[in-house]
N, CA and C atoms of all chains as a GROMACS GRO file, in nm:
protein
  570
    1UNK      N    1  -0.212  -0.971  -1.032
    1UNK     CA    2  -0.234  -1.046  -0.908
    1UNK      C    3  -0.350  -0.985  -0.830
    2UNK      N    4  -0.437  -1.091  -0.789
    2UNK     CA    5  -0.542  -1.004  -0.709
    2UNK      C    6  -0.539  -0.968  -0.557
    3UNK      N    7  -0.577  -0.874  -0.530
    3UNK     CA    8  -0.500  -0.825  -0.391
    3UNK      C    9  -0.519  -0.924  -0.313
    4UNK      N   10  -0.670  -0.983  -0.248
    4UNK     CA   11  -0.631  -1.105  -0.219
    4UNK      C   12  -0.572  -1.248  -0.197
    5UNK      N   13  -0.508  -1.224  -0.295
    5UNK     CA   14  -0.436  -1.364  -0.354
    5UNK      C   15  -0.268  -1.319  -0.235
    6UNK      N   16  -0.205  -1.160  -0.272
    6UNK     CA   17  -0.136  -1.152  -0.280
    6UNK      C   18  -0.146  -1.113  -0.116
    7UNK      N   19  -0.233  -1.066  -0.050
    7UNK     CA   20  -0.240  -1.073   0.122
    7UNK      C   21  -0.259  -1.222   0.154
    8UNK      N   22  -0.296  -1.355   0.092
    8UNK     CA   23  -0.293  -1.495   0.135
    8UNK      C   24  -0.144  -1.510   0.152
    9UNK      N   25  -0.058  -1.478   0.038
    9UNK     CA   26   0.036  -1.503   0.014
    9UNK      C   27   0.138  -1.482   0.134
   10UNK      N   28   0.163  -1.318   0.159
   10UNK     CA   29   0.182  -1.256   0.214
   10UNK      C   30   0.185  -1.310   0.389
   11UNK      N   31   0.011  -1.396   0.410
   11UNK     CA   32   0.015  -1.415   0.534
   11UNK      C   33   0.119  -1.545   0.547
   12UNK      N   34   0.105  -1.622   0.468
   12UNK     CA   35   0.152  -1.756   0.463
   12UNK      C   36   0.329  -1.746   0.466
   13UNK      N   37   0.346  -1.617   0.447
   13UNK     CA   38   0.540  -1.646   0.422
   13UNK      C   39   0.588  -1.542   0.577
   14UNK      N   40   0.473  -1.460   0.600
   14UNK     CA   41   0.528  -1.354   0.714
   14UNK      C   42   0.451  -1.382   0.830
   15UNK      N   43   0.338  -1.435   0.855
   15UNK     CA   44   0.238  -1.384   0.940
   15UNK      C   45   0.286  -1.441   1.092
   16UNK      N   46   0.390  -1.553   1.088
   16UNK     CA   47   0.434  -1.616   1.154
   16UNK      C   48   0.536  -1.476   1.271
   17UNK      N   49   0.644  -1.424   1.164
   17UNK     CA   50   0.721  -1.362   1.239
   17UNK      C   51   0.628  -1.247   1.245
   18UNK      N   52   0.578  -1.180   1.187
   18UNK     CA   53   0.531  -1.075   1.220
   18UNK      C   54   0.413  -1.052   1.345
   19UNK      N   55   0.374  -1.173   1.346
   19UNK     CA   56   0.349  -1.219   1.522
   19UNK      C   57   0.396  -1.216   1.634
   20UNK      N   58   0.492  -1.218   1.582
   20UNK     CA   59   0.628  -1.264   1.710
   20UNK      C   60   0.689  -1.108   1.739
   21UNK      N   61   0.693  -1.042   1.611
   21UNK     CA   62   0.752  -0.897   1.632
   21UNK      C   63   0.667  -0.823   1.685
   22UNK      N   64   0.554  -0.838   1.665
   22UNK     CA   65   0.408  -0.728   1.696
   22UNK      C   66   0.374  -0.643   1.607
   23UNK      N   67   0.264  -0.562   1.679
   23UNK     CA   68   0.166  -0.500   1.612
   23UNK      C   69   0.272  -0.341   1.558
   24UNK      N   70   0.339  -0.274   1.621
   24UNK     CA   71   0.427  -0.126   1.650
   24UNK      C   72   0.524  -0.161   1.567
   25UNK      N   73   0.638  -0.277   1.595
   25UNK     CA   74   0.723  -0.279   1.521
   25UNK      C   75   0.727  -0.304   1.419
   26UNK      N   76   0.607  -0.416   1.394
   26UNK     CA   77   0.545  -0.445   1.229
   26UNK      C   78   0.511  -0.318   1.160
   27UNK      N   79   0.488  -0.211   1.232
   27UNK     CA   80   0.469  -0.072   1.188
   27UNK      C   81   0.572   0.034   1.160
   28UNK      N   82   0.652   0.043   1.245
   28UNK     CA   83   0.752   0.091   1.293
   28UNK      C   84   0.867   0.003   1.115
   29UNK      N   85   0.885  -0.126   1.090
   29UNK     CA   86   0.907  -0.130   0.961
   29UNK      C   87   0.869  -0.123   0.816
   30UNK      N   88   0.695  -0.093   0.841
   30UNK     CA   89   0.608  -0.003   0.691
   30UNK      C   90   0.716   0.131   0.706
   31UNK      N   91   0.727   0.201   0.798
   31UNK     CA   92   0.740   0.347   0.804
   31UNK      C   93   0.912   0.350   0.747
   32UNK      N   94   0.970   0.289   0.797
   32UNK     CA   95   1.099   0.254   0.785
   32UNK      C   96   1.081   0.232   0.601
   33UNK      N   97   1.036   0.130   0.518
   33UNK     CA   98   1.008   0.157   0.423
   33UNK      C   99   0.931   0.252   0.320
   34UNK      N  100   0.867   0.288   0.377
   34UNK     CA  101   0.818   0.457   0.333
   34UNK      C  102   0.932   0.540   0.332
   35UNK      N  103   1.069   0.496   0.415
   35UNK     CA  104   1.166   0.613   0.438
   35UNK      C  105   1.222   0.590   0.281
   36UNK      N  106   1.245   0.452   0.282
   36UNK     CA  107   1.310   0.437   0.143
   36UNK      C  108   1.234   0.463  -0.006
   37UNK      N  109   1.132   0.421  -0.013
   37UNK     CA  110   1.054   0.489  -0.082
   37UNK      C  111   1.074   0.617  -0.115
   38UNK      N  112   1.096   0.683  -0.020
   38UNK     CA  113   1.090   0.843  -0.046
   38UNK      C  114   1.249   0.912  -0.088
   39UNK      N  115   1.338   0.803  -0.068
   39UNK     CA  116   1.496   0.841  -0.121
   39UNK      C  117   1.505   0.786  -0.221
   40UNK      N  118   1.391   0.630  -0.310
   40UNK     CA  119   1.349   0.608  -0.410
   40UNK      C  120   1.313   0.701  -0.511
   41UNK      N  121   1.258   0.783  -0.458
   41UNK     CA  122   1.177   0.894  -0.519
   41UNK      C  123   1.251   0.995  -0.564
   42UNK      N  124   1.342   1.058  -0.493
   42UNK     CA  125   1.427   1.126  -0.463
   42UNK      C  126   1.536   1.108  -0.610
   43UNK      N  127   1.585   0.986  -0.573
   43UNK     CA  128   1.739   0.994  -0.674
   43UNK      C  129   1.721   0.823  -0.718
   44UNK      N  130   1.635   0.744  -0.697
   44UNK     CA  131   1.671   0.595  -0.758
   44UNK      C  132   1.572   0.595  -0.901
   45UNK      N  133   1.658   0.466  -0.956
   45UNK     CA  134   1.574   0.446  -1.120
   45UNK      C  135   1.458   0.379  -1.117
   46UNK      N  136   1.418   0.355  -1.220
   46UNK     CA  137   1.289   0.287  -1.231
   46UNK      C  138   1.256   0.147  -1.148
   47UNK      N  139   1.370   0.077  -1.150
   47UNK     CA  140   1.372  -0.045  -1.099
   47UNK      C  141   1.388  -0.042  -0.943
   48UNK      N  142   1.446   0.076  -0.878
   48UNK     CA  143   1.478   0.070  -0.757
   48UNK      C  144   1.364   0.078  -0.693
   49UNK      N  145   1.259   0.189  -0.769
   49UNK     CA  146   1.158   0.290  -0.748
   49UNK      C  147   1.040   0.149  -0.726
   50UNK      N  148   1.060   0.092  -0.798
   50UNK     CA  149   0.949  -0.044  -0.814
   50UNK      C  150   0.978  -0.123  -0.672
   51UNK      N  151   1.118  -0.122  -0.663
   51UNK     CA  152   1.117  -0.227  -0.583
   51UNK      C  153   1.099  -0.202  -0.474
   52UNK      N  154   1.056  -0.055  -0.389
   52UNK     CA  155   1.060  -0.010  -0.296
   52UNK      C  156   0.886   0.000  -0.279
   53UNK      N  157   0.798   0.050  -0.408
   53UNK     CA  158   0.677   0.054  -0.434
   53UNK      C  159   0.660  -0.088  -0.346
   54UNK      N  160   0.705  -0.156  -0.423
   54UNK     CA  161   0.669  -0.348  -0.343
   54UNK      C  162   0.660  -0.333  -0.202
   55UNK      N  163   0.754  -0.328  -0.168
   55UNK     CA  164   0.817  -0.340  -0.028
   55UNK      C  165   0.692  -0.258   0.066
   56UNK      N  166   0.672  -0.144   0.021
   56UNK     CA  167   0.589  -0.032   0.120
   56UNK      C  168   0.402  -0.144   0.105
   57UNK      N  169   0.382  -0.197   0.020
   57UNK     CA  170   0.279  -0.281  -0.069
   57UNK      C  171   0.330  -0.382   0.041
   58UNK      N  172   0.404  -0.442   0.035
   58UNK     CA  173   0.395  -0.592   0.127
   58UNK      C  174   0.357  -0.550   0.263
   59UNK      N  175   0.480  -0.484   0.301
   59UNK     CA  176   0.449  -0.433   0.492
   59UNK      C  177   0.310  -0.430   0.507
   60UNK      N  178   0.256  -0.315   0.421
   60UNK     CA  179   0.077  -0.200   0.460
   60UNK      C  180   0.028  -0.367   0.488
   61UNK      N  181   0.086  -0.457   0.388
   61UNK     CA  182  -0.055  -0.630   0.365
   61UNK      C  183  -0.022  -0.670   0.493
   62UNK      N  184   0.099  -0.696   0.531
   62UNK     CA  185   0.189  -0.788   0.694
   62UNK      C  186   0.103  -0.751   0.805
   63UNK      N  187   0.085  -0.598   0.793
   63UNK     CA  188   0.005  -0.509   0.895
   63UNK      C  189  -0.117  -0.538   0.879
   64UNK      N  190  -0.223  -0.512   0.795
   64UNK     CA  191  -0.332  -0.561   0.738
   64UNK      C  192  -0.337  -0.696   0.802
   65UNK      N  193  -0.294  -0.788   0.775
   65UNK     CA  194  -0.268  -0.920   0.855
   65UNK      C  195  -0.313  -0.946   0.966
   66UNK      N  196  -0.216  -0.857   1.025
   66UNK     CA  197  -0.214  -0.852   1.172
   66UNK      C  198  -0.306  -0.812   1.256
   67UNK      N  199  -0.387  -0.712   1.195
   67UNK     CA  200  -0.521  -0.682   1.225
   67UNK      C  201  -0.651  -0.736   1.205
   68UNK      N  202  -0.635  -0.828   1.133
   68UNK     CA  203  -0.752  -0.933   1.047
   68UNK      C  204  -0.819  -0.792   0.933
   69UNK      N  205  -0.791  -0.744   0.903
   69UNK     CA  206  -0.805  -0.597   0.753
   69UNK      C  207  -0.756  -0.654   0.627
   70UNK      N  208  -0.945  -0.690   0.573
   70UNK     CA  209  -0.885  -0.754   0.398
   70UNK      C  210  -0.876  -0.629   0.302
   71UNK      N  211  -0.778  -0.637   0.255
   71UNK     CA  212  -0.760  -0.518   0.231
   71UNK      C  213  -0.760  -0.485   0.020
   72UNK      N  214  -0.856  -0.603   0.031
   72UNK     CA  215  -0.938  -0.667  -0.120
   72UNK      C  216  -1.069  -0.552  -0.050
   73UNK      N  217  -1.120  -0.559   0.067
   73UNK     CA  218  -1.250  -0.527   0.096
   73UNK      C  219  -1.238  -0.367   0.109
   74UNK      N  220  -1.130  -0.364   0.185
   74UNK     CA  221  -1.106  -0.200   0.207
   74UNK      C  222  -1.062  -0.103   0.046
   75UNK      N  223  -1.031  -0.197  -0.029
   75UNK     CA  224  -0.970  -0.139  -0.216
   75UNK      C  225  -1.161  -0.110  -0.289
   76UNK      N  226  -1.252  -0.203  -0.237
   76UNK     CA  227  -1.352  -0.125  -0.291
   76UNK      C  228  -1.459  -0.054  -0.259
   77UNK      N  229  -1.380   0.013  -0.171
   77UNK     CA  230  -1.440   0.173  -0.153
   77UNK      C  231  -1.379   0.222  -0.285
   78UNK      N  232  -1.295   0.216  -0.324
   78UNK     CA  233  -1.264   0.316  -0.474
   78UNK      C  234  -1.293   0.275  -0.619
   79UNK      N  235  -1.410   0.148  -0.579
   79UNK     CA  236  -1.373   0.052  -0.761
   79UNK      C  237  -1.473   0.132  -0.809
   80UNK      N  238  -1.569   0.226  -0.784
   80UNK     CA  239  -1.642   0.300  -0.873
   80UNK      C  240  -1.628   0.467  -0.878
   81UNK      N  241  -1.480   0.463  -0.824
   81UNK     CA  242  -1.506   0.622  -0.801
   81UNK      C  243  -1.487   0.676  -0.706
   82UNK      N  244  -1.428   0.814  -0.702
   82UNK     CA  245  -1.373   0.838  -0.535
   82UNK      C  246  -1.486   0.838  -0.465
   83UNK      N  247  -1.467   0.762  -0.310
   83UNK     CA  248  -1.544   0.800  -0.211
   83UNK      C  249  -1.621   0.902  -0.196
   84UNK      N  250  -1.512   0.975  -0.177
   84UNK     CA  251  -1.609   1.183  -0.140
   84UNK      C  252  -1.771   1.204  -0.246
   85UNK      N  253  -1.667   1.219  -0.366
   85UNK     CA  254  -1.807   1.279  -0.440
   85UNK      C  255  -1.888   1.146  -0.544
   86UNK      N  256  -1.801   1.058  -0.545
   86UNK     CA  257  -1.914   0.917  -0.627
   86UNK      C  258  -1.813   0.955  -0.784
   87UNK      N  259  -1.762   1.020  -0.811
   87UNK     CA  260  -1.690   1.043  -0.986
   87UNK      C  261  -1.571   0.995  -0.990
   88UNK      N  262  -1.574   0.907  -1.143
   88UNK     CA  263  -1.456   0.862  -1.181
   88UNK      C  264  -1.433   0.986  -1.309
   89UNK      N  265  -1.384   1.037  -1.312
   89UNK     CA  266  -1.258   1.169  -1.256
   89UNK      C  267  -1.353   1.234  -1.133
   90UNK      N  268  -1.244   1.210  -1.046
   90UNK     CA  269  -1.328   1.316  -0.931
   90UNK      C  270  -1.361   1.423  -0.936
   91UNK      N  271  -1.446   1.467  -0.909
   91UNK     CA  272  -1.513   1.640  -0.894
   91UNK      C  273  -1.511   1.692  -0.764
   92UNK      N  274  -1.402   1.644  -0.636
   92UNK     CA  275  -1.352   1.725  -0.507
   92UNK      C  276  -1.316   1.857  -0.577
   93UNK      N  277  -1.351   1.957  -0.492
   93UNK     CA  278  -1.265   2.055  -0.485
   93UNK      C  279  -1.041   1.997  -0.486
   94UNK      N  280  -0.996   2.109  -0.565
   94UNK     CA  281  -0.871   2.042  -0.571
   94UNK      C  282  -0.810   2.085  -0.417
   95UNK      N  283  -0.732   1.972  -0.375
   95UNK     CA  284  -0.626   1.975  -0.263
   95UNK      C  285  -0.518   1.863  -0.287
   96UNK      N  286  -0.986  -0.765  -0.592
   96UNK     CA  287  -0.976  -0.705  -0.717
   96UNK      C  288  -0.854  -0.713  -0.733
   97UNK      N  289  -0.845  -0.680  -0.871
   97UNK     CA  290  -0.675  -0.724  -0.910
   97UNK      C  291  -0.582  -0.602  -0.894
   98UNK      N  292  -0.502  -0.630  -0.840
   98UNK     CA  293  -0.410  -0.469  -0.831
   98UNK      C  294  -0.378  -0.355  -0.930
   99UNK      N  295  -0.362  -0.444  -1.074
   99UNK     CA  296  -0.409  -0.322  -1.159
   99UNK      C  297  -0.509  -0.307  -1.251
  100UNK      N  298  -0.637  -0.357  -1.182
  100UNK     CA  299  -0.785  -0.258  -1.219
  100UNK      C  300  -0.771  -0.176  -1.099
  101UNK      N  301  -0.723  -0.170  -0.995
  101UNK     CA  302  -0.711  -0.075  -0.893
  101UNK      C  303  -0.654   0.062  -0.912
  102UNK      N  304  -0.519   0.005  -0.960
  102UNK     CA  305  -0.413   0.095  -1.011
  102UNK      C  306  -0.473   0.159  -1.161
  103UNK      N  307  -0.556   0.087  -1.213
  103UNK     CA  308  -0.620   0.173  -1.356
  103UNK      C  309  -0.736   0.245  -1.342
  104UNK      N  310  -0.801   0.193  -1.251
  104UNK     CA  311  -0.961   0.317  -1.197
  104UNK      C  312  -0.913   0.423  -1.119
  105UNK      N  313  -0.791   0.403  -1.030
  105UNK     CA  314  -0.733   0.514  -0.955
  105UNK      C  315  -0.653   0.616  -1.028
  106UNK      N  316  -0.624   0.541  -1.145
  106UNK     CA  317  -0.554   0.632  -1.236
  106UNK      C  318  -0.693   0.712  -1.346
  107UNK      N  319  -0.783   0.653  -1.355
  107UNK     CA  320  -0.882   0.743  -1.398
  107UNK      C  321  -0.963   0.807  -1.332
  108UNK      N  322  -0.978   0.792  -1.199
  108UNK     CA  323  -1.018   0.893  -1.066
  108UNK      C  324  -0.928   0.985  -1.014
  109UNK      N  325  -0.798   0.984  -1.059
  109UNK     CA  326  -0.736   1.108  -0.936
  109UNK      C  327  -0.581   1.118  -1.029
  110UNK      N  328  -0.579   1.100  -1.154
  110UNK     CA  329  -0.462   1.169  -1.196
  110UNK      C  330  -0.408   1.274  -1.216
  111UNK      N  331  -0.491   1.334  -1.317
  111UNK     CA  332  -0.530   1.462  -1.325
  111UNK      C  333  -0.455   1.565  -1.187
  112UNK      N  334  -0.562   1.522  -1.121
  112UNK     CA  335  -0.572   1.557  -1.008
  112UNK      C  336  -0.390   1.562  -0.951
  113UNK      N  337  -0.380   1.440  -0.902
  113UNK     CA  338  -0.226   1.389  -0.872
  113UNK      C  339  -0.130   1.490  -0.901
  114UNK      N  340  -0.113   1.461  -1.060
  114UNK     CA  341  -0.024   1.538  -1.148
  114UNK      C  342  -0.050   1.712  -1.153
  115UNK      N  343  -0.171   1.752  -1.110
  115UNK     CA  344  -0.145   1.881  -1.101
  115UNK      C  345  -0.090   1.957  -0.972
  116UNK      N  346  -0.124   1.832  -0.848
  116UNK     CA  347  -0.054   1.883  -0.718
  116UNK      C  348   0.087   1.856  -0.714
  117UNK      N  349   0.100   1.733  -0.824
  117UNK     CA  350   0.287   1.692  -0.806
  117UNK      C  351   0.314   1.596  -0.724
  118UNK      N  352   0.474   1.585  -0.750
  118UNK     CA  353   0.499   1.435  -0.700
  118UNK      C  354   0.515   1.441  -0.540
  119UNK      N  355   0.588   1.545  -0.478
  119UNK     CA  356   0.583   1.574  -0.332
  119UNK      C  357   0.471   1.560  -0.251
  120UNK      N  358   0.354   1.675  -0.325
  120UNK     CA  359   0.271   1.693  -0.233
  120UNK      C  360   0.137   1.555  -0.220
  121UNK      N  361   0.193   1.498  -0.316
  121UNK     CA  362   0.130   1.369  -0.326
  121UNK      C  363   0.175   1.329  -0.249
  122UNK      N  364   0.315   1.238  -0.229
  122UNK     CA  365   0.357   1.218  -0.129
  122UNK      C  366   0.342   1.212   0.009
  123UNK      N  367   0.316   1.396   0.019
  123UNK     CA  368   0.328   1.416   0.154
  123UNK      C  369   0.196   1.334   0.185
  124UNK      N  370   0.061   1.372   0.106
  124UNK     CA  371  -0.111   1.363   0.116
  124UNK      C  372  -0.046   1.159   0.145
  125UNK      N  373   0.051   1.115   0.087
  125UNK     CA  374  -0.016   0.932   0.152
  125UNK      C  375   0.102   0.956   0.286
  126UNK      N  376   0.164   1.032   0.313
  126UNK     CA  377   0.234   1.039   0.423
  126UNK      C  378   0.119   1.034   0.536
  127UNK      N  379   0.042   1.153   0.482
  127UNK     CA  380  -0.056   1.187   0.634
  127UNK      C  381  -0.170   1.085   0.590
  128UNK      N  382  -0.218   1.014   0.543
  128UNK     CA  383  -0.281   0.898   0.556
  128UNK      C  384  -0.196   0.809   0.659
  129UNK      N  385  -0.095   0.779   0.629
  129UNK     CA  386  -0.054   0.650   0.708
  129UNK      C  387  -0.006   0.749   0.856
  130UNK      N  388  -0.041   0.856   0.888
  130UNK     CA  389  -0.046   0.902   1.002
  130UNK      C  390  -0.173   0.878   1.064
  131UNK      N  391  -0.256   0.885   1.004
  131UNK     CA  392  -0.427   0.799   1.023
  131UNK      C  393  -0.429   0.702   1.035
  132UNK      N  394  -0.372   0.631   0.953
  132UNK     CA  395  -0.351   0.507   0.988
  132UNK      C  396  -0.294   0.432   1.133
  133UNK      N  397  -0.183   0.486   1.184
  133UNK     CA  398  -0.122   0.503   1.286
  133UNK      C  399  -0.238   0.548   1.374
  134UNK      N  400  -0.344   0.611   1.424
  134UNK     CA  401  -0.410   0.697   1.498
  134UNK      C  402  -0.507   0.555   1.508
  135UNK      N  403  -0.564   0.543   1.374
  135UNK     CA  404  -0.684   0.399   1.378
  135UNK      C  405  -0.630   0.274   1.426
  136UNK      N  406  -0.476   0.225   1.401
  136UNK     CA  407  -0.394   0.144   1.477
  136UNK      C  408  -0.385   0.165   1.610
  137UNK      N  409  -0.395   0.264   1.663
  137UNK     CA  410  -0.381   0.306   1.830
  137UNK      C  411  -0.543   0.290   1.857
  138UNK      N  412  -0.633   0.356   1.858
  138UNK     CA  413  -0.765   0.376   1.894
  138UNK      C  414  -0.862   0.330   1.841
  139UNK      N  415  -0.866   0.326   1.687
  139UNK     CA  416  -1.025   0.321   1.599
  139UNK      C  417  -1.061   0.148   1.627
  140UNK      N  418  -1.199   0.180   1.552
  140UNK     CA  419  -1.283   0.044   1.542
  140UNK      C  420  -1.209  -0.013   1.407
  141UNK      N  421  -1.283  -0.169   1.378
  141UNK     CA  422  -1.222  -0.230   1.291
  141UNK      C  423  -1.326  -0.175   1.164
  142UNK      N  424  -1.407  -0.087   1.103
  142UNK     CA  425  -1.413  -0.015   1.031
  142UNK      C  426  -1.326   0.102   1.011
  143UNK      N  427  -1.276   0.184   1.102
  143UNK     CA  428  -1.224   0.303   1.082
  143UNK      C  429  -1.075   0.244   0.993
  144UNK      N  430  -1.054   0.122   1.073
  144UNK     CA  431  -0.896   0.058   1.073
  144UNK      C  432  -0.922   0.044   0.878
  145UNK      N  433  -1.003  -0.052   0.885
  145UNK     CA  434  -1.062  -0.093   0.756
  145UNK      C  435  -1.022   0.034   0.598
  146UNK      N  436  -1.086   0.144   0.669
  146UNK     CA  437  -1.101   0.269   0.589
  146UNK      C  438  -0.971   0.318   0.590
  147UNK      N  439  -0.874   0.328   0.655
  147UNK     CA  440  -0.762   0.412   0.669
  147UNK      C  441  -0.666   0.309   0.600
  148UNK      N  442  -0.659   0.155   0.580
  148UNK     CA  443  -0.578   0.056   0.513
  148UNK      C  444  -0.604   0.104   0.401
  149UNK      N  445  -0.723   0.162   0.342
  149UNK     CA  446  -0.777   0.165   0.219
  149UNK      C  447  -0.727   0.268   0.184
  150UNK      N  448  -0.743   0.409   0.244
  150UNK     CA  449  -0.706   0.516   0.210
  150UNK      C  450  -0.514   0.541   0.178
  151UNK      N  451  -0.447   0.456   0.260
  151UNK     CA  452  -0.312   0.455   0.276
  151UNK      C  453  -0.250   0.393   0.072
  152UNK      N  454  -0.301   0.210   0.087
  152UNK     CA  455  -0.331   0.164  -0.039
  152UNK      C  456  -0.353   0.274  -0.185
  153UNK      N  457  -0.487   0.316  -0.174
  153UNK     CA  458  -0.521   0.418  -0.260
  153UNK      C  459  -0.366   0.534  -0.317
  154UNK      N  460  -0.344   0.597  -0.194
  154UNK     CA  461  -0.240   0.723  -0.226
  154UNK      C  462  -0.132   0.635  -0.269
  155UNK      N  463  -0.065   0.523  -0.213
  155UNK     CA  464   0.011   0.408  -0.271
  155UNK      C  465   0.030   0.452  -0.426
  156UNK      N  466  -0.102   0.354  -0.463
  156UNK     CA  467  -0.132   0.335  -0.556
  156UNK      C  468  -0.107   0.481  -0.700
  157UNK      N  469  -0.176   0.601  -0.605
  157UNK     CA  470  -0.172   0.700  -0.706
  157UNK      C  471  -0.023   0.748  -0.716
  158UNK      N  472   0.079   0.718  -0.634
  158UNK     CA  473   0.191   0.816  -0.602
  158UNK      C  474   0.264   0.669  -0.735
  159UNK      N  475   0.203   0.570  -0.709
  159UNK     CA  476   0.259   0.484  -0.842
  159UNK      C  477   0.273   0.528  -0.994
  160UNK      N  478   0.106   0.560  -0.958
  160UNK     CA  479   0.038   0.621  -1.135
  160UNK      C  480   0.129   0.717  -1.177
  161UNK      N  481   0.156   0.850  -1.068
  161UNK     CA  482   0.255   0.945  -1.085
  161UNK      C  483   0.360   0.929  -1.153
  162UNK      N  484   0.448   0.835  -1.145
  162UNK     CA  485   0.570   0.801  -1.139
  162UNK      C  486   0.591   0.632  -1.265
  163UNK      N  487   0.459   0.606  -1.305
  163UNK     CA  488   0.493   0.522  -1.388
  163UNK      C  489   0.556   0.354  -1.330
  164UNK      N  490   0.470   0.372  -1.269
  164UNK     CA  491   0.497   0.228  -1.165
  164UNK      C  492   0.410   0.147  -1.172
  165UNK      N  493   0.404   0.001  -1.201
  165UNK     CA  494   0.323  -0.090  -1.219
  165UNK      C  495   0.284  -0.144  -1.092
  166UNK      N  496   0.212  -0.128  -0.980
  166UNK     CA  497   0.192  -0.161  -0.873
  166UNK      C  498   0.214  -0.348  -0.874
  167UNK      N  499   0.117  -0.390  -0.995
  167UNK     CA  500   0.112  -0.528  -1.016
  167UNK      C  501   0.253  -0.594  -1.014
  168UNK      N  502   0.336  -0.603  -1.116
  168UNK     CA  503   0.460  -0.607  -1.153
  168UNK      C  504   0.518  -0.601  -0.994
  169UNK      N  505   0.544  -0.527  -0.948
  169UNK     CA  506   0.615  -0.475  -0.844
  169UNK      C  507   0.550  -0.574  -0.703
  170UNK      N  508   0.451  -0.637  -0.703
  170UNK     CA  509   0.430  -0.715  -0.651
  170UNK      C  510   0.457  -0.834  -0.667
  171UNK      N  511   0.473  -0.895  -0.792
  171UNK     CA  512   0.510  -1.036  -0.824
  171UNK      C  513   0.627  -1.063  -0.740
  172UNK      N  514   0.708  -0.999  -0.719
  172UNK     CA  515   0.857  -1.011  -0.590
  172UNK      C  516   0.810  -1.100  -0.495
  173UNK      N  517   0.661  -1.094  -0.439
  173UNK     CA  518   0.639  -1.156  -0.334
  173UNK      C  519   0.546  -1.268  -0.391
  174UNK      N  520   0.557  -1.293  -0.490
  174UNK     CA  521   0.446  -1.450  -0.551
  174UNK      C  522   0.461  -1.524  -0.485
  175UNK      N  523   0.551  -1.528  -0.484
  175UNK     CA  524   0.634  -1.712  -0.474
  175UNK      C  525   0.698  -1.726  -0.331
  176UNK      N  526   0.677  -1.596  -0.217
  176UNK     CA  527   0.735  -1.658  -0.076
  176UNK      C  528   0.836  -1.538  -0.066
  177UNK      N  529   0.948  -1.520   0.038
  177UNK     CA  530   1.000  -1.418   0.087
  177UNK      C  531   1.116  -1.368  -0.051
  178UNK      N  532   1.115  -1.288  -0.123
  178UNK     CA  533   1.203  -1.230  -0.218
  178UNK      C  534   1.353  -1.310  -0.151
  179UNK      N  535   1.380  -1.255  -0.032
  179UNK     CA  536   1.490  -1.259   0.032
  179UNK      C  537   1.539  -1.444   0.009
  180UNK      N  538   1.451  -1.485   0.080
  180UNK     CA  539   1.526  -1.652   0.136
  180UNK      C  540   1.463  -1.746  -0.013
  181UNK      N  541   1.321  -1.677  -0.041
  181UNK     CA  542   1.268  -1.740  -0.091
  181UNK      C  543   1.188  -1.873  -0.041
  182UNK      N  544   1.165  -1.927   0.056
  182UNK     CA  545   1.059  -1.994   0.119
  182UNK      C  546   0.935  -1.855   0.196
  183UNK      N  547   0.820  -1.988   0.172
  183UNK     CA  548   0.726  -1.960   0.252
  183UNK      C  549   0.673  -2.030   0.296
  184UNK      N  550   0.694  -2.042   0.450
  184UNK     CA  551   0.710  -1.915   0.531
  184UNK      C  552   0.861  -1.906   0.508
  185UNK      N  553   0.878  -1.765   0.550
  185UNK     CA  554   1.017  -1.697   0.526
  185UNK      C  555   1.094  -1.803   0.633
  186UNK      N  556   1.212  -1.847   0.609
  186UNK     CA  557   1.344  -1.867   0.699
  186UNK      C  558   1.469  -1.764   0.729
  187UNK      N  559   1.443  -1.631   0.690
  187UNK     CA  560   1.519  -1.531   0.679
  187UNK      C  561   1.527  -1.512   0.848
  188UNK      N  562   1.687  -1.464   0.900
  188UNK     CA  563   1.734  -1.407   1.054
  188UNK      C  564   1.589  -1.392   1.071
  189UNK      N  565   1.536  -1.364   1.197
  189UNK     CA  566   1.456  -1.302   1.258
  189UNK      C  567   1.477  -1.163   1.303
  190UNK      N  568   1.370  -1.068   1.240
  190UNK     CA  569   1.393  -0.908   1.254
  190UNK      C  570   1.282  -0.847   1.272
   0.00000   0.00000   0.00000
């Protein structure tokens, strides 16, 4: 799916309520899913692990949304290589 | 771009990498992105905002590679309209 396709999508099924909720709380539930994500991580299986991957993936788009942030445009800063040093394997110092 | 040429250039830019810091400290590294994120949501311009959606996405993406997660796949949940009610726009309670 191309990220674009899938932030159209995205606007068209949420953009409505996530209007109505705002900018914080639309945030305030990415983070909330990051929580799960990370108890995903923790102790759930493959399938849980996916389905939480999604979830943290939809919100970041809802938010994105909400800001007018295509986030097709913001993905290619990395299509040739990390930012920092220009290499696909990066050559950063490790951190 | 499609989510996994994203998920496959990011996996040949920063695995290595990833996998030698581990699954936590990966973690933590898209934790404190979306604390940037949060900071460019409060204050930044719609570039900074731009860059920090991207950067959040990215660690997403790699904490996927880590762990054997199809970012793509894991998105199809939302093809077709709200997982939950299944219309789009969502008819799910309001939350």
């Amino acid at each position: 799916m191309d990220i674009a396709e899938l932030q159209a999508t995205l606007r068209k099924t949420y953009y409505r309520r996530d209007a109505r909720r705002g900018r914080d709380a639309t945030f305030r539930w990415m983070t909330e899913e990051v929580g799960e994500l990370a108890r995903a991580l923790r102790n759930g299986d493959q399938e849980e692990l996916a389905h939480e991957f999604g979830d943290v993936l939809a919100w970041l788009t809802s938010l994105a949304n909400l800001r007018g942030v295509s986030l097709d445009a913001a993905a290619t800063r990395y299509a040739d290589g990390c930012p920092r040093c220009g290499a696909s394997p990066c050559r950063c110092e490790f951190r």
